[in-house]
N, C-alpha and C positions, 0 to 999 in steps of 0.2 A: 497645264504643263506639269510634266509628272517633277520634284523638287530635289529626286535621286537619281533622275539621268544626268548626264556630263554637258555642261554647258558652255559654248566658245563667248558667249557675250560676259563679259565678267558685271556689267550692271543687271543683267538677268538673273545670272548666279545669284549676285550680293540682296536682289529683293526676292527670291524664291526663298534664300537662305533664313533672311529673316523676316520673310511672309508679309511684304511692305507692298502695299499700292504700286502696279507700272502704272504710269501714266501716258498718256496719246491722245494727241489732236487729230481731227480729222473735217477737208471741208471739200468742196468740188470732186469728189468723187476719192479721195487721197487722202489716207492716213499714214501718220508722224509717229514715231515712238524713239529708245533711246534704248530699248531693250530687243533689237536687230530684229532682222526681217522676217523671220519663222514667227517671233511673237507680235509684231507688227501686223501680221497678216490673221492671225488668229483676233487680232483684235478688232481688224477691219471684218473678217467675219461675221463673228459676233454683232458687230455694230447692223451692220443689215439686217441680223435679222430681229434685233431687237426693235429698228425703226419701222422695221413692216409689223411686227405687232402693238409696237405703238401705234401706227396709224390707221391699223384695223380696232383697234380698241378707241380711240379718237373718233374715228366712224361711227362707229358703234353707239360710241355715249354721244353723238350729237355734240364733239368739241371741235374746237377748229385742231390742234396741233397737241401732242403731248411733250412737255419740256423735259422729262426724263423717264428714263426705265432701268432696270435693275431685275436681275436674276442671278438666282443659287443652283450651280449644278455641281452635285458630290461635295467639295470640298473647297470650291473655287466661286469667286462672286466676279462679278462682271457688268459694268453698266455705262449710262454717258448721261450727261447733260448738256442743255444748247447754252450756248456760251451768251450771254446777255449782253455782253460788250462788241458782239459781234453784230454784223449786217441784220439786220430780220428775213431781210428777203432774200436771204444765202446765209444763213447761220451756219457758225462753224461748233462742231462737237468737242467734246474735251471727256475721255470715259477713262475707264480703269479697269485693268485685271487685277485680280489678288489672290494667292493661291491659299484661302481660305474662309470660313463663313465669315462674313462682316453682317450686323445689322443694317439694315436698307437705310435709316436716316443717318445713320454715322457714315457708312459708305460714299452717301450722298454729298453728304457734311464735307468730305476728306475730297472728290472731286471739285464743289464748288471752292473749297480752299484754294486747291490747285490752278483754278482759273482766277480766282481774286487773293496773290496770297499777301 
């Protein structure tokens, strides 16, 4: 999300503003956020297709499931992790947009916080 276009969600403003972590649940097919439905949808997005290449890479390497992924495009980092405290057999995701580079364990780090804070 570009962080000089005009924004109606003032909690979307207030974390492009100061480049914070959104946060989003996502489980049954349905994701959550707090940061309205344009970035909500951008994050359920993303989330597919990061789960198809996790579980093309999970194939790949001979594992059963992968518990997280993360990627950097431009300016913006984006990822999920399966929530532990969740189902196993219907795990529910918990991920993040950030409209800047984060390193992949700190990124990580600040979602797993989010689920256990």
């Amino acid at each position: 999300m570009d962080p000089l276009a005009p924004v109606a969600n003032e909690a979307l403003a207030e974390a492009l503003r100061k480049r914070t972590p959104r946060f989003f649940r996502a489980s049954r097919g349905a994701a959550k956020g707090h940061t309205g439905p344009e970035d909500t949808g951008c994050f359920a997005e993303n989330l597919m297709i990061l789960q198809e290449c996790a579980l093309l890479i999970g194939e790949r390497l001979e594992m059963n499931a992968v518990a997280h992924a993360v990627f950097l495009e431009g300016e913006e980092t984006t990822g999920f992790c399966f929530d532990p405290n969740s189902n196993p057999h219907s795990p529910d995701v918990a991920g993040a947009i950030v409209n800047r580079r984060m390193p992949v364990r700190e990124f990580l780090l600040t979602i797993r916080n989010y689920i256990n804070p």
